[in-house]
PDB file of the backbone (N, CA, C, O) and the ligand in Angstrom, with CONECT records:
HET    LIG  A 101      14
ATOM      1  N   UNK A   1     -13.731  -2.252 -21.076  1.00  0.00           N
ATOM      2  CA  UNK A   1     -12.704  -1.442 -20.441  1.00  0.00           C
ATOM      3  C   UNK A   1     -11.382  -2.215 -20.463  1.00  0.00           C
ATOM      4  O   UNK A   1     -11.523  -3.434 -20.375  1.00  0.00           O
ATOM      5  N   UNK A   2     -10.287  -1.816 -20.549  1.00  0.00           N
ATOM      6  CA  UNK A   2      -9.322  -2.001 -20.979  1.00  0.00           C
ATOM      7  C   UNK A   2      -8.350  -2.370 -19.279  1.00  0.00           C
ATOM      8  O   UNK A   2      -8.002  -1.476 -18.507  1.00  0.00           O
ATOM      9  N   UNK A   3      -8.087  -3.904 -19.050  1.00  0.00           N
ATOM     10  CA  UNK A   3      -7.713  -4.364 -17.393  1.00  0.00           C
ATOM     11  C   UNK A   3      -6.770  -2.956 -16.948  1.00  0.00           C
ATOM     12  O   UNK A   3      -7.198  -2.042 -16.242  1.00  0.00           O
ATOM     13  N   UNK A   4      -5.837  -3.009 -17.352  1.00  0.00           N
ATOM     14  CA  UNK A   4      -4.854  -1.718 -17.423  1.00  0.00           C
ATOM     15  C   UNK A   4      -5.461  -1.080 -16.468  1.00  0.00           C
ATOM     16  O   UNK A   4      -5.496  -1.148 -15.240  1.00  0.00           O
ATOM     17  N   UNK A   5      -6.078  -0.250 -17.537  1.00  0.00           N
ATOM     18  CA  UNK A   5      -6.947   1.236 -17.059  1.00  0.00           C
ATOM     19  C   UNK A   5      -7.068   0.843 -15.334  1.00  0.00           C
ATOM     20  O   UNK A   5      -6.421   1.366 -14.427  1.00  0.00           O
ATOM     21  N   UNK A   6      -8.192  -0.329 -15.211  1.00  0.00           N
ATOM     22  CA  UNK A   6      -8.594  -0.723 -13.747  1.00  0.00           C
ATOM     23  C   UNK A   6      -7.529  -0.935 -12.847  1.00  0.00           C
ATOM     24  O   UNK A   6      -7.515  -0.673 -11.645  1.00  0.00           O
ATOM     25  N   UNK A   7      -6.682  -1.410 -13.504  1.00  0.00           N
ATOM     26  CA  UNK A   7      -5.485  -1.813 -12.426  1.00  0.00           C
ATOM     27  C   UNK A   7      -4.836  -0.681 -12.326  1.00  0.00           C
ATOM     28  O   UNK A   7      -4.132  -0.591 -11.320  1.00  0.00           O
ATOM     29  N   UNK A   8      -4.843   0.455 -13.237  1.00  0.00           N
ATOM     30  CA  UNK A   8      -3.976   1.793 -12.782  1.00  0.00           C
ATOM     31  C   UNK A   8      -4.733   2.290 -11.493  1.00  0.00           C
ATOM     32  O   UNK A   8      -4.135   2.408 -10.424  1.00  0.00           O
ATOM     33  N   UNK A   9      -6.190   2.602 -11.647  1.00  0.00           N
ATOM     34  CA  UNK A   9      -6.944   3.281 -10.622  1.00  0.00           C
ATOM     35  C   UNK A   9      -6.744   2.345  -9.232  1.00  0.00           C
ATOM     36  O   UNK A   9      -6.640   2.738  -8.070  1.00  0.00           O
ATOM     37  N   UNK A  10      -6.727   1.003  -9.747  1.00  0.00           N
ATOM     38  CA  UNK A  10      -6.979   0.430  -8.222  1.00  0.00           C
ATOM     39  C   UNK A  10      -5.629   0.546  -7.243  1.00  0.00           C
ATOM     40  O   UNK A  10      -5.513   0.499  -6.018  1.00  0.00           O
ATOM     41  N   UNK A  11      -4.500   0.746  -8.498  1.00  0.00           N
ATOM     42  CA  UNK A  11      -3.048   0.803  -7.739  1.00  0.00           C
ATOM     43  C   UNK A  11      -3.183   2.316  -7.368  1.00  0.00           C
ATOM     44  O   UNK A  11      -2.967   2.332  -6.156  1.00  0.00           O
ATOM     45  N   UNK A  12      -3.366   3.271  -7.677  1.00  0.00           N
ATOM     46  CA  UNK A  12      -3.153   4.882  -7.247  1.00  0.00           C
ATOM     47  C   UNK A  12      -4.007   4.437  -6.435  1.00  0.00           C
ATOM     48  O   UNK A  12      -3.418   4.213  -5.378  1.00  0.00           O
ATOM     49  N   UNK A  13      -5.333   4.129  -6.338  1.00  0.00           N
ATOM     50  CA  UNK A  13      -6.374   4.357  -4.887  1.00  0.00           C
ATOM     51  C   UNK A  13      -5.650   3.312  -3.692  1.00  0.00           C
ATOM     52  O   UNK A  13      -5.643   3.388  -2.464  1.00  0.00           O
ATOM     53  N   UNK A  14      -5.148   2.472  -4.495  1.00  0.00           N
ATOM     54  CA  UNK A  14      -4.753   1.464  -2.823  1.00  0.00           C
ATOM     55  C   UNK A  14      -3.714   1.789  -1.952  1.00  0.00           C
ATOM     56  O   UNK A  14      -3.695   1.562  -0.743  1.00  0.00           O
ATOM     57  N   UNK A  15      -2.426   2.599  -2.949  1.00  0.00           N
ATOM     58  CA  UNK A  15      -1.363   3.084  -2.469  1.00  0.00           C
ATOM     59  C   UNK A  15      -1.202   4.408  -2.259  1.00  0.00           C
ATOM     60  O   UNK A  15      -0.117   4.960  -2.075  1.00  0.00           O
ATOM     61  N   UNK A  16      -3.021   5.298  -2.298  1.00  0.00           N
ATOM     62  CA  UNK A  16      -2.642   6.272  -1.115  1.00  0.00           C
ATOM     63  C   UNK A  16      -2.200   7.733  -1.888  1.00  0.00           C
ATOM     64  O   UNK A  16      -2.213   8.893  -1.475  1.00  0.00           O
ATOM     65  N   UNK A  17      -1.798   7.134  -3.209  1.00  0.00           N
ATOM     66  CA  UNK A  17      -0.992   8.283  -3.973  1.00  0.00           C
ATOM     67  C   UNK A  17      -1.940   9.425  -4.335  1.00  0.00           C
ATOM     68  O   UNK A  17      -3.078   8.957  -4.294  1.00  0.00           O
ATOM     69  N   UNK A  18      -1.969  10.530  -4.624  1.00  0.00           N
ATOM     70  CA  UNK A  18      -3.102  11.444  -5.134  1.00  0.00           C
ATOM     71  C   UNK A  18      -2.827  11.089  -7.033  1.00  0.00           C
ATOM     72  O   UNK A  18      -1.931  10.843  -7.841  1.00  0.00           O
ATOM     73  N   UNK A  19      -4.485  11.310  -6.922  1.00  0.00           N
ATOM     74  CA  UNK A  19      -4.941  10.567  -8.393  1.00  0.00           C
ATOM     75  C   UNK A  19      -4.282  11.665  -9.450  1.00  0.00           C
ATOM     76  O   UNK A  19      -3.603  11.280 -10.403  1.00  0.00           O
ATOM     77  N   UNK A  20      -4.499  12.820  -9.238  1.00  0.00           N
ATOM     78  CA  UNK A  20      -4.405  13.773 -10.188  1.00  0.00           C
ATOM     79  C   UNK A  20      -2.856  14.281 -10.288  1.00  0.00           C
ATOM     80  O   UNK A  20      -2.477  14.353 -11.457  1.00  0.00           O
ATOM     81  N   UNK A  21      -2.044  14.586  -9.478  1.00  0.00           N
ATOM     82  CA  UNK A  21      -0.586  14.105  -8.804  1.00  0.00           C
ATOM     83  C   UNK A  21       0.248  13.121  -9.809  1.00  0.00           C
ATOM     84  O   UNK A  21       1.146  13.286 -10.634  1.00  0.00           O
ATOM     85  N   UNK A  22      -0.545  11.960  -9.295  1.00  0.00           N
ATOM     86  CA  UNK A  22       0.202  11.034 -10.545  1.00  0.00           C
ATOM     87  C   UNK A  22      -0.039  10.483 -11.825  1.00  0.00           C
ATOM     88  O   UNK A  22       0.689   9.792 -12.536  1.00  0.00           O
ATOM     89  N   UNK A  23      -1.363  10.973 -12.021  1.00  0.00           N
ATOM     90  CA  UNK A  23      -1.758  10.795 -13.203  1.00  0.00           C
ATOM     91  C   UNK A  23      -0.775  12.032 -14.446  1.00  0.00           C
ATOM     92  O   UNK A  23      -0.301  11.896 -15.574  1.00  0.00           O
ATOM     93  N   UNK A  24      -0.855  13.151 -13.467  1.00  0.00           N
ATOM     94  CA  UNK A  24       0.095  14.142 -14.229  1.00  0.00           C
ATOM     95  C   UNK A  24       2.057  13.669 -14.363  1.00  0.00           C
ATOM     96  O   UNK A  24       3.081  13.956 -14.983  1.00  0.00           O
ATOM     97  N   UNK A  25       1.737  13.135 -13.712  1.00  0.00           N
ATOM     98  CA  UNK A  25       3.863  12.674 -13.508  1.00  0.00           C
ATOM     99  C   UNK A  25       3.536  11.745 -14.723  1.00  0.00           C
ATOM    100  O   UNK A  25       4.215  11.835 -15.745  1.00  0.00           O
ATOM    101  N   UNK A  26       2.734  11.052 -14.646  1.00  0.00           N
ATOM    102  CA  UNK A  26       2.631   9.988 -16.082  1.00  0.00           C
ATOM    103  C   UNK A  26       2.745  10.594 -17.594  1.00  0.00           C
ATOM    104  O   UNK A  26       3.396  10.204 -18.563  1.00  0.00           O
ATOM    105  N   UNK A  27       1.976  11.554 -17.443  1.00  0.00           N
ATOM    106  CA  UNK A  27       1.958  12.028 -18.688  1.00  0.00           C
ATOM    107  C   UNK A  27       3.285  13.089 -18.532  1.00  0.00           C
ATOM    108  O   UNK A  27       3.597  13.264 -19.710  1.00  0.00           O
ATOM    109  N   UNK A  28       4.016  13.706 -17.893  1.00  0.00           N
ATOM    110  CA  UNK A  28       5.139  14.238 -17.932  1.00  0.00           C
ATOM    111  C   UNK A  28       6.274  13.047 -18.086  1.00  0.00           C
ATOM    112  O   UNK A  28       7.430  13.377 -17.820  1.00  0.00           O
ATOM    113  N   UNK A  29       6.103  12.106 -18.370  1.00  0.00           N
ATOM    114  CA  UNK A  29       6.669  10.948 -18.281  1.00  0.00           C
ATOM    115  C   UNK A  29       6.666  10.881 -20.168  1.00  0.00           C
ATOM    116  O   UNK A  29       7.638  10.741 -20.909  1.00  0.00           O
ATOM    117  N   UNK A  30       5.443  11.011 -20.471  1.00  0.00           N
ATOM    118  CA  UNK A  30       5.395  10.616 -22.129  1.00  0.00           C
ATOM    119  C   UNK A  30       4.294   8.747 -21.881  1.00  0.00           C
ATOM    120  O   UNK A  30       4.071   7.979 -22.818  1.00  0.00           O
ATOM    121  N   UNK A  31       3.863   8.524 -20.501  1.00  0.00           N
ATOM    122  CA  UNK A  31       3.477   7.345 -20.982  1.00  0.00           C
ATOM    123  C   UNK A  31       1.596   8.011 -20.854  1.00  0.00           C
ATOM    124  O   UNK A  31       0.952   8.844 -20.216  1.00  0.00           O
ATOM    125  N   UNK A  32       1.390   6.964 -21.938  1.00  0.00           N
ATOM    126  CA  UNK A  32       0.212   7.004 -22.144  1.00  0.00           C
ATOM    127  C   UNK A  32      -0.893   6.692 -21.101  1.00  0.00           C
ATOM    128  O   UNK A  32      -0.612   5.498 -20.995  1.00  0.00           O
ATOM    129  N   UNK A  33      -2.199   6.898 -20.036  1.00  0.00           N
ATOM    130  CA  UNK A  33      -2.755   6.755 -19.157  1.00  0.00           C
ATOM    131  C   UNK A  33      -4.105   7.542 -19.337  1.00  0.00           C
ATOM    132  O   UNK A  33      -4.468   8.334 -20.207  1.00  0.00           O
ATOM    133  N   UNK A  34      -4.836   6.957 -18.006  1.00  0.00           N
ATOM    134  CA  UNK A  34      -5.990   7.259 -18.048  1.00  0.00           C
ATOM    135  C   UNK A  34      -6.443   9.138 -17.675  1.00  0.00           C
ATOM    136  O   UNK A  34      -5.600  10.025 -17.538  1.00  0.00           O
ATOM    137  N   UNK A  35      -7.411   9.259 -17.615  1.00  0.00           N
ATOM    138  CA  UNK A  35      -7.490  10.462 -17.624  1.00  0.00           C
ATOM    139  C   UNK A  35      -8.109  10.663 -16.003  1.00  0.00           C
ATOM    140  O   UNK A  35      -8.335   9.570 -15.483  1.00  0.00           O
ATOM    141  N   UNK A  36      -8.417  11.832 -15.132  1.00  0.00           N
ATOM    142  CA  UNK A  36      -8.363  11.830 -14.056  1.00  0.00           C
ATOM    143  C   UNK A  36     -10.050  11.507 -13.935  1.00  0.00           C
ATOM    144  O   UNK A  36     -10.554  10.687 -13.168  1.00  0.00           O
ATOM    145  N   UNK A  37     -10.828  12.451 -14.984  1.00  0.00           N
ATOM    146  CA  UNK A  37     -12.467  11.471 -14.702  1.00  0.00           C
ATOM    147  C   UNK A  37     -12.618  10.446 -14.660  1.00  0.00           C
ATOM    148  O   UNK A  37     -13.480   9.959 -13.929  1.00  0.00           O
ATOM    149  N   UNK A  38     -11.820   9.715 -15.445  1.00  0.00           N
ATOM    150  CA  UNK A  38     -11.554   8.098 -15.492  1.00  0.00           C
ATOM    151  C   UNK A  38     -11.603   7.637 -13.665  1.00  0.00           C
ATOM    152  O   UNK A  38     -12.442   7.237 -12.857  1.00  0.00           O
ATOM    153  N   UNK A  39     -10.312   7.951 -13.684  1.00  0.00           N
ATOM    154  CA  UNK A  39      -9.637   7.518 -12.322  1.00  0.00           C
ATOM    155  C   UNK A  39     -11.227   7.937 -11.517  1.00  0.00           C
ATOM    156  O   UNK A  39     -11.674   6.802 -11.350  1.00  0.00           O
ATOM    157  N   UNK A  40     -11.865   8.514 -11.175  1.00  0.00           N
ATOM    158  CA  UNK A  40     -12.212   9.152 -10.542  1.00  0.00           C
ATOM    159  C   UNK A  40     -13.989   7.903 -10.901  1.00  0.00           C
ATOM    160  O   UNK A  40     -14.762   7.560 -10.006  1.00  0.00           O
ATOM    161  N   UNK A  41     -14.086   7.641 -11.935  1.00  0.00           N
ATOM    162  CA  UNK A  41     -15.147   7.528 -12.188  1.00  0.00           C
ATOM    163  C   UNK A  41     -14.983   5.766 -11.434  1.00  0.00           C
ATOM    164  O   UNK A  41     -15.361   5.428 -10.312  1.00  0.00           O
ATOM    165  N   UNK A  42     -14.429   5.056 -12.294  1.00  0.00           N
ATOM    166  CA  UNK A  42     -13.405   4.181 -11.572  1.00  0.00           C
ATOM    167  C   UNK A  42     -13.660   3.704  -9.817  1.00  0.00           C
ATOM    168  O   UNK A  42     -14.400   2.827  -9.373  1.00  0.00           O
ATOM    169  N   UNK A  43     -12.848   4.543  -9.169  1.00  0.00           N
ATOM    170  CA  UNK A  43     -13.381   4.964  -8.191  1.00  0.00           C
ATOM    171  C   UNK A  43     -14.959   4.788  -7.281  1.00  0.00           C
ATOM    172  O   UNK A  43     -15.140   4.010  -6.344  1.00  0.00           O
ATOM    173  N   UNK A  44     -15.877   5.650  -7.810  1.00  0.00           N
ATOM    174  CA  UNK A  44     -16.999   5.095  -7.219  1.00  0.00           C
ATOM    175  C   UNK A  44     -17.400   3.794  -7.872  1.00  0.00           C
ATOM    176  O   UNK A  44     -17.989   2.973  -7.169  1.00  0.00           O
ATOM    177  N   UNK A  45     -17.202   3.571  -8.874  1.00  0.00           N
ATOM    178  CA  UNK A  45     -17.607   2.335  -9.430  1.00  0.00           C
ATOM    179  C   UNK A  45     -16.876   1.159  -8.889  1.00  0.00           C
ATOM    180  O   UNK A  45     -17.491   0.098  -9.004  1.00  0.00           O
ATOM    181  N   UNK A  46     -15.786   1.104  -8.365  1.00  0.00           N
ATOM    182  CA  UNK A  46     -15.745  -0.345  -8.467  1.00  0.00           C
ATOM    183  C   UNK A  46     -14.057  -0.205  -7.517  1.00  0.00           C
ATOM    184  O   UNK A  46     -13.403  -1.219  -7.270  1.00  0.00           O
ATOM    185  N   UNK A  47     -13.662   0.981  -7.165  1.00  0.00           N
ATOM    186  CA  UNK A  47     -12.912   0.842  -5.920  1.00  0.00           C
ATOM    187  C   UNK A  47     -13.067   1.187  -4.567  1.00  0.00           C
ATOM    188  O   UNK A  47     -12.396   1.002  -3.552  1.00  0.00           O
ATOM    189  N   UNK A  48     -14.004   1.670  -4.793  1.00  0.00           N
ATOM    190  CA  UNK A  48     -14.246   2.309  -3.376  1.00  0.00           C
ATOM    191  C   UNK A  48     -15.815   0.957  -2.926  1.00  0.00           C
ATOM    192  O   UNK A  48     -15.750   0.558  -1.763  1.00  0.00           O
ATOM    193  N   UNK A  49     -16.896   0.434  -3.680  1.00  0.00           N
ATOM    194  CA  UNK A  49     -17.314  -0.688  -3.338  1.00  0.00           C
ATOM    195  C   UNK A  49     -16.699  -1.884  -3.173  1.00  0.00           C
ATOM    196  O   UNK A  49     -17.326  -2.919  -2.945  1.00  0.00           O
ATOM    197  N   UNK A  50     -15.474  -1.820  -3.276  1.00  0.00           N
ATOM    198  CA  UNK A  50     -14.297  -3.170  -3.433  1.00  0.00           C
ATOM    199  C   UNK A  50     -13.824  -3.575  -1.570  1.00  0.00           C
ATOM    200  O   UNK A  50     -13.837  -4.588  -0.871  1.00  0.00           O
ATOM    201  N   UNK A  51     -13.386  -1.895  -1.352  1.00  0.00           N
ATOM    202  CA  UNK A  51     -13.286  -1.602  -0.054  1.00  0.00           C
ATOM    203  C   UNK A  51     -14.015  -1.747   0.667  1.00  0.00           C
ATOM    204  O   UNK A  51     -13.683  -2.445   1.625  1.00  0.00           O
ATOM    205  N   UNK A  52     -15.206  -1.269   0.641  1.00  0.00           N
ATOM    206  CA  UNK A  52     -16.318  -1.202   1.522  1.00  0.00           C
ATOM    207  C   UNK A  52     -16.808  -2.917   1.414  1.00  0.00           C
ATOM    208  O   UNK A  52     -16.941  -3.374   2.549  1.00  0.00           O
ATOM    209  N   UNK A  53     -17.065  -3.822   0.446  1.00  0.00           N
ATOM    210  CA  UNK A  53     -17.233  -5.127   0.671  1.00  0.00           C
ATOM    211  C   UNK A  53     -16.212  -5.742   1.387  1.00  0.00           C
ATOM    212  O   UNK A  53     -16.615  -6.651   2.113  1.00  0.00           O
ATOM    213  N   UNK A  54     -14.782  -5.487   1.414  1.00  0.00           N
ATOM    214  CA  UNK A  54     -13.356  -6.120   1.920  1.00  0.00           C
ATOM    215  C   UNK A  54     -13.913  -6.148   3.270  1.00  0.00           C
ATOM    216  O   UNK A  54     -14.388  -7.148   3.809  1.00  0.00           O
ATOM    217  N   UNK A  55     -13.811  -4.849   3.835  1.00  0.00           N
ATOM    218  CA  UNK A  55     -14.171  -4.262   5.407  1.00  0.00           C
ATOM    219  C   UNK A  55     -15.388  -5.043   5.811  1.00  0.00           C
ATOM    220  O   UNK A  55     -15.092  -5.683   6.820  1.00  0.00           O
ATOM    221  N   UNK A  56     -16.603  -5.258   5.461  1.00  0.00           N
ATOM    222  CA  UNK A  56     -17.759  -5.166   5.915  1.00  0.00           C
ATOM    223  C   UNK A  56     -17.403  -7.250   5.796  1.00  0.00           C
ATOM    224  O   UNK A  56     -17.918  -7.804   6.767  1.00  0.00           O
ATOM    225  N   UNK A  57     -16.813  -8.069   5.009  1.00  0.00           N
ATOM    226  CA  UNK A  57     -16.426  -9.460   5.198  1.00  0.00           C
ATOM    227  C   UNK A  57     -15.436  -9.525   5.636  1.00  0.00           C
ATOM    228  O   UNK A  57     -15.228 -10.734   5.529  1.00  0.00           O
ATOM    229  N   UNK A  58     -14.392  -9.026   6.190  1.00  0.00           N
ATOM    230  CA  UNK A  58     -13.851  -8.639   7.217  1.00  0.00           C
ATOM    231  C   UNK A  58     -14.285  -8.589   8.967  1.00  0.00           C
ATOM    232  O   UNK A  58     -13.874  -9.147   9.984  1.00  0.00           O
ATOM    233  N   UNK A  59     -15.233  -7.690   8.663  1.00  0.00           N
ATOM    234  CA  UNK A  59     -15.865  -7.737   9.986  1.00  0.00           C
ATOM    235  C   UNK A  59     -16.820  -8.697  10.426  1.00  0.00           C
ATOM    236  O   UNK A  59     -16.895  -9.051  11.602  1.00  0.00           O
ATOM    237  N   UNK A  60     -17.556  -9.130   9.510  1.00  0.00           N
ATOM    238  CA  UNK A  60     -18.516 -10.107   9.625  1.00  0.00           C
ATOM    239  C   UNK A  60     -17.785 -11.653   9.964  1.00  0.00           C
ATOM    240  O   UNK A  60     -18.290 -12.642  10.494  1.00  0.00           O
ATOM    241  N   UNK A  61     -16.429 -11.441   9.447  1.00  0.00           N
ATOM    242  CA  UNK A  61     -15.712 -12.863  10.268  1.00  0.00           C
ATOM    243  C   UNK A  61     -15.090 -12.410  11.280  1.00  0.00           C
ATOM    244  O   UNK A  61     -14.892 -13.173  12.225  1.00  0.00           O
ATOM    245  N   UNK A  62     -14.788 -11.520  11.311  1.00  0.00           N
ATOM    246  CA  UNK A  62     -14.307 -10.940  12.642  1.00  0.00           C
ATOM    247  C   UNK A  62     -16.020 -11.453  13.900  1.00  0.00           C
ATOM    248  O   UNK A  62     -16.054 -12.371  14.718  1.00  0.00           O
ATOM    249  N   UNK A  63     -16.715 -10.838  13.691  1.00  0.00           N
ATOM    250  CA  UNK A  63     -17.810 -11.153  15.105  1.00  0.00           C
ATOM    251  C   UNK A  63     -18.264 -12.990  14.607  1.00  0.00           C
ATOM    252  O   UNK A  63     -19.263 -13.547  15.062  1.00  0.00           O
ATOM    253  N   UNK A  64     -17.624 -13.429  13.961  1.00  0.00           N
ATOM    254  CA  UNK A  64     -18.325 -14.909  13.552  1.00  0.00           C
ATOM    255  C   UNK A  64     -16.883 -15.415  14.699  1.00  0.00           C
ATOM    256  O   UNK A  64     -16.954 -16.548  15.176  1.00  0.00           O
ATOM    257  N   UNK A  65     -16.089 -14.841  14.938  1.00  0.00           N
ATOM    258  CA  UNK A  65     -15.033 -15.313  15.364  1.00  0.00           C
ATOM    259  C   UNK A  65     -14.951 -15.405  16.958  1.00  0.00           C
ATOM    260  O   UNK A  65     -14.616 -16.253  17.785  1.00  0.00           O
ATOM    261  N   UNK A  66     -15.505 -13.880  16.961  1.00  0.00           N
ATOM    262  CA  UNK A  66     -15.669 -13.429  18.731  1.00  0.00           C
ATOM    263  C   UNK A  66     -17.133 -14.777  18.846  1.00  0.00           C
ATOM    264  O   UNK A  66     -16.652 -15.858  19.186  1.00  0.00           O
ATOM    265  N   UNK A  67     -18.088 -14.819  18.714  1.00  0.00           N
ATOM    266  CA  UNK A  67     -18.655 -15.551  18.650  1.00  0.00           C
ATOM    267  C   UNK A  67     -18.381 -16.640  19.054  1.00  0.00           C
ATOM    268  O   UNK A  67     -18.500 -16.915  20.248  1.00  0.00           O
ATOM    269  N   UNK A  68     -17.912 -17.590  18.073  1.00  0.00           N
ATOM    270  CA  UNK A  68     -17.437 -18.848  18.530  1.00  0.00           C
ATOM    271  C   UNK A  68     -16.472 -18.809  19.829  1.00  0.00           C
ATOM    272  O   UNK A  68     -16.597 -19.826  20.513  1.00  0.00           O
ATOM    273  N   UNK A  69     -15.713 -18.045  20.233  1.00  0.00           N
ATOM    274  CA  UNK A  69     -14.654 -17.396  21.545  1.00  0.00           C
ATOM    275  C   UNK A  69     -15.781 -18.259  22.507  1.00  0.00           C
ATOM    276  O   UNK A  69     -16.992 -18.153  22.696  1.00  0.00           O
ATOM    277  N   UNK A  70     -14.529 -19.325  23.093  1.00  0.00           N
ATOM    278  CA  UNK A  70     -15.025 -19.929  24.681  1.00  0.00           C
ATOM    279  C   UNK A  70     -15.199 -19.174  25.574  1.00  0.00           C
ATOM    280  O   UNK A  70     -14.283 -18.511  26.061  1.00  0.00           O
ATOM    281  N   UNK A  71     -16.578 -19.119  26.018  1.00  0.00           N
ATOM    282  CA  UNK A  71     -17.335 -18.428  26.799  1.00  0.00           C
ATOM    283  C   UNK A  71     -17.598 -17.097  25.989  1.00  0.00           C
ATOM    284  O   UNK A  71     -18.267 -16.164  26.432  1.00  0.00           O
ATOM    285  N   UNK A  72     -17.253 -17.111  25.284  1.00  0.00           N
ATOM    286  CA  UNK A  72     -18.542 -15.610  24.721  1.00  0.00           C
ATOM    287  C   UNK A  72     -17.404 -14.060  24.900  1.00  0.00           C
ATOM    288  O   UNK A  72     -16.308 -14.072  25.460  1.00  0.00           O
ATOM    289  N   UNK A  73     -17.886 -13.180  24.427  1.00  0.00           N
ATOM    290  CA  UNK A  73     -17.143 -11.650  24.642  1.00  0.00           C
ATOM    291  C   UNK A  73     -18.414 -11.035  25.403  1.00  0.00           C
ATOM    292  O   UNK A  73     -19.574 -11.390  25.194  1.00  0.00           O
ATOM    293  N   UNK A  74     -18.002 -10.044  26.330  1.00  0.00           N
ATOM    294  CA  UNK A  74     -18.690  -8.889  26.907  1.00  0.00           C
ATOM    295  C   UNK A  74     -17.799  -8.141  27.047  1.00  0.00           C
ATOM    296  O   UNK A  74     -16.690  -8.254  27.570  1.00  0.00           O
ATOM    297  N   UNK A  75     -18.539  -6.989  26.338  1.00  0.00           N
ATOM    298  CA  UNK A  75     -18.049  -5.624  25.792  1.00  0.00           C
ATOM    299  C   UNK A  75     -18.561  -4.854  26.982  1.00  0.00           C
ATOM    300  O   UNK A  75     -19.701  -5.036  27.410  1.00  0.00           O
ATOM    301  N   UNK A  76     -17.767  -4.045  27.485  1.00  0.00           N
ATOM    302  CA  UNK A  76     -18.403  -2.761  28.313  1.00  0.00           C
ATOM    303  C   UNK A  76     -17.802  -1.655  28.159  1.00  0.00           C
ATOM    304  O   UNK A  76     -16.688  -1.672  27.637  1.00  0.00           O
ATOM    305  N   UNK A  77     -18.222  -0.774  28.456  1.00  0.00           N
ATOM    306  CA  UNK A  77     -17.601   1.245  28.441  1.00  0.00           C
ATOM    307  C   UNK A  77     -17.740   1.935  29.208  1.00  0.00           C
ATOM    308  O   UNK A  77     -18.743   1.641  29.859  1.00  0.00           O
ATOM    309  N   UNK A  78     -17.278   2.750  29.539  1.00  0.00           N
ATOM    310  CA  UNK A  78     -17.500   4.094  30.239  1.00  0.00           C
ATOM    311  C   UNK A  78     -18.132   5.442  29.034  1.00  0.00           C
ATOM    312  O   UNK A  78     -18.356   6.604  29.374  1.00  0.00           O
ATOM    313  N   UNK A  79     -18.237   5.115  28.218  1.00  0.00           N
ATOM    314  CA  UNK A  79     -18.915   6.188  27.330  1.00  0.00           C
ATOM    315  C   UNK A  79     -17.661   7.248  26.814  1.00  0.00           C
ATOM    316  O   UNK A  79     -17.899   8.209  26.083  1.00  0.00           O
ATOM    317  N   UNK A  80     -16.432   6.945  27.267  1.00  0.00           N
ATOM    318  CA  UNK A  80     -15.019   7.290  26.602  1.00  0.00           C
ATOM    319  C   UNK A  80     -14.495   6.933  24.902  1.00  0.00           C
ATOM    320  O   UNK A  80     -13.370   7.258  24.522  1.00  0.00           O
TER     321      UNK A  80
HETATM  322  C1  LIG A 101     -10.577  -7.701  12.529  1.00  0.00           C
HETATM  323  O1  LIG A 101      -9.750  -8.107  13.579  1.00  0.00           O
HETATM  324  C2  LIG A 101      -8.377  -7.720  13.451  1.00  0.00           C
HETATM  325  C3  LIG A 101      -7.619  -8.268  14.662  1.00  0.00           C
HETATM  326  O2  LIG A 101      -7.794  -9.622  14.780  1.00  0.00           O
HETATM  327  C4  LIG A 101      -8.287  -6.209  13.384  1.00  0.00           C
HETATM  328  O3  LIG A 101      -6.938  -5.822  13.185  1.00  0.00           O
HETATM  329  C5  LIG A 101      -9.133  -5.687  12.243  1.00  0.00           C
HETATM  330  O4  LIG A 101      -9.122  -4.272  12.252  1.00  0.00           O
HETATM  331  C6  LIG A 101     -10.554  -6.184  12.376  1.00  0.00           C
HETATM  332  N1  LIG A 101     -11.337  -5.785  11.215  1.00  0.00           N
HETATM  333  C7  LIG A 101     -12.515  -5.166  11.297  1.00  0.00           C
HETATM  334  C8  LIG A 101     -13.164  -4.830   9.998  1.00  0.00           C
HETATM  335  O5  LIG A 101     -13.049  -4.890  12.343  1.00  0.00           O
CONECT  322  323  331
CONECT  323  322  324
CONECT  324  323  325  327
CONECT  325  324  326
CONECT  326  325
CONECT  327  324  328  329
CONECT  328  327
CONECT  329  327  330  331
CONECT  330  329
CONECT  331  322  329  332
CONECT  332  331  333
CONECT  333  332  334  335
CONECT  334  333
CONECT  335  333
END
């Protein structure tokens, strides 16, 4: 696969933009780009598990953090 390609999808998915939106301004543009199955395929493959690993080692230093916290965290609720 061609880095490009990946770095187009990962920039439209990170910045929110709609895939199909700007994939079309591109080609009304005259520049050459991926196609929206692409983007899309892309996507479950390897941006949207990118995210979900970021978040999930993210959080896992996040409670490694509360953790170490002098004297400890206690969490409580009202069910709000
Ligand atoms: C981790 O903690 C920061 C604040 O220190 C918070 O902004 C962020 O949302 C937390 N991340 C997760 C995945 O809980």
């Amino acid at each position: 696969m061609p880095t490009c390609n990946l770095l187009l999808s990962g920039a439209i998915h990170f910045s929110g933009c709609l895939a199909t939106q700007t994939l079309r301004m591109m080609t009304l543009f005259g520049l050459q780009c991926i196609s929206a199955s692409t983007f899309f395929r892309h996507q479950r493959r390897y941006t949207i598990p990118v995210i979900i690993q970021a978040w999930q080692n993210e959080q896992a230093k996040n409670f490694s953090d509360l953790k170490a916290m002098d004297g400890g965290l206690v969490v409580a609720g009202d069910c709000r």
